[in-house]
C-alpha positions in Angstrom: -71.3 -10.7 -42.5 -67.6 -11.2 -42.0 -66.9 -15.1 -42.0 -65.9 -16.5 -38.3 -64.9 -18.9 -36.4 -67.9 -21.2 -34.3 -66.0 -20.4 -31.4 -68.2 -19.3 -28.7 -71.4 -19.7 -30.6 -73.2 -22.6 -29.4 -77.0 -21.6 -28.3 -78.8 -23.5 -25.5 -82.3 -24.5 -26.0 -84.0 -25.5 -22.5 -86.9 -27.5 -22.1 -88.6 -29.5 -19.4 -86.7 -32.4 -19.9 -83.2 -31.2 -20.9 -81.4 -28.5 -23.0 -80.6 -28.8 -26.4 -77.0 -27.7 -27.8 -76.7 -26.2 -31.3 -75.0 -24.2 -33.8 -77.5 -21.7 -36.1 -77.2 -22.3 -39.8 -75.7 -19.0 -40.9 -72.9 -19.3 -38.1 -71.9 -22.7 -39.6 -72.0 -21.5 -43.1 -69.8 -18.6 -41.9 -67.5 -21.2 -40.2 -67.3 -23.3 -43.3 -66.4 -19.8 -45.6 -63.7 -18.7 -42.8 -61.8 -21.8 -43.0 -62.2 -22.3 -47.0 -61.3 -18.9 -47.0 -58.0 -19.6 -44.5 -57.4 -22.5 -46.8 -57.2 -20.3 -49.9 -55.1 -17.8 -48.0 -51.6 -20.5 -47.4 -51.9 -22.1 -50.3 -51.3 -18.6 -51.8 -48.8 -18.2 -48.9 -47.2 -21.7 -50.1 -47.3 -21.1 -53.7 -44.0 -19.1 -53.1 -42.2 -21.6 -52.1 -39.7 -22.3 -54.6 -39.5 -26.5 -53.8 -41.8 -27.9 -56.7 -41.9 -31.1 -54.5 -43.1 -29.2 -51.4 -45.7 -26.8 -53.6 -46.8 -30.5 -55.2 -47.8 -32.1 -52.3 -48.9 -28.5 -50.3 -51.6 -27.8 -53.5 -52.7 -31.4 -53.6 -53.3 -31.4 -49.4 -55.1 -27.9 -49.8 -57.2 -29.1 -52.4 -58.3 -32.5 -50.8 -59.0 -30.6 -47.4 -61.1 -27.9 -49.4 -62.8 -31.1 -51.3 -63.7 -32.8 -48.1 -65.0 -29.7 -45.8 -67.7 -28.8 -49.1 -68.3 -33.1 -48.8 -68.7 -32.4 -45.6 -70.7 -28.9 -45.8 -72.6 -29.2 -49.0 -75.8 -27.7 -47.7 -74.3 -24.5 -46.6 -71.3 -24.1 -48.8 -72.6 -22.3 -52.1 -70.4 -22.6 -54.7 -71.4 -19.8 -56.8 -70.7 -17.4 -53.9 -67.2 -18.8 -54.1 -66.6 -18.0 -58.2 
């Protein structure tokens, strides 16, 4: 499976006394690898930029997003799939 956006994949449990909202496991995991994945993808996109300042502070913002979405995700982000 391809990894995806959530958008548009919220499934509706209904019960007697109201419905229940919620995301299935493999679509969040597949949300969390899409945007690690878009992450990856600009700071390759950055690292051409020829400003050592700007590709500092570009790789250090990348890499503390990327560190808090896994903090955030650890039970489906698997970091051997990532190696």
């Amino acid at each position: 499976m391809k990894p995806e956006p959530l958008k548009g994949k919220i499934a509706v449990f209904r019960t007697e006394i109201g419905d229940y909202h919620y995301f299935e496991i493999y679509d969040v995991k597949s949300a969390v690898e899409w945007l690690l994945q878009e992450i990856q993808r600009k700071k390759k996109e950055c690292s051409s930029t020829r400003d050592e300042e700007k590709l500092m502070l570009f790789t250090a913002t990348f890499s503390w997003v990327e560190g808090k979405i896994k903090e955030a995700f650890a039970d489906v982000v698997d970091e051997e799939e990532e190696k």
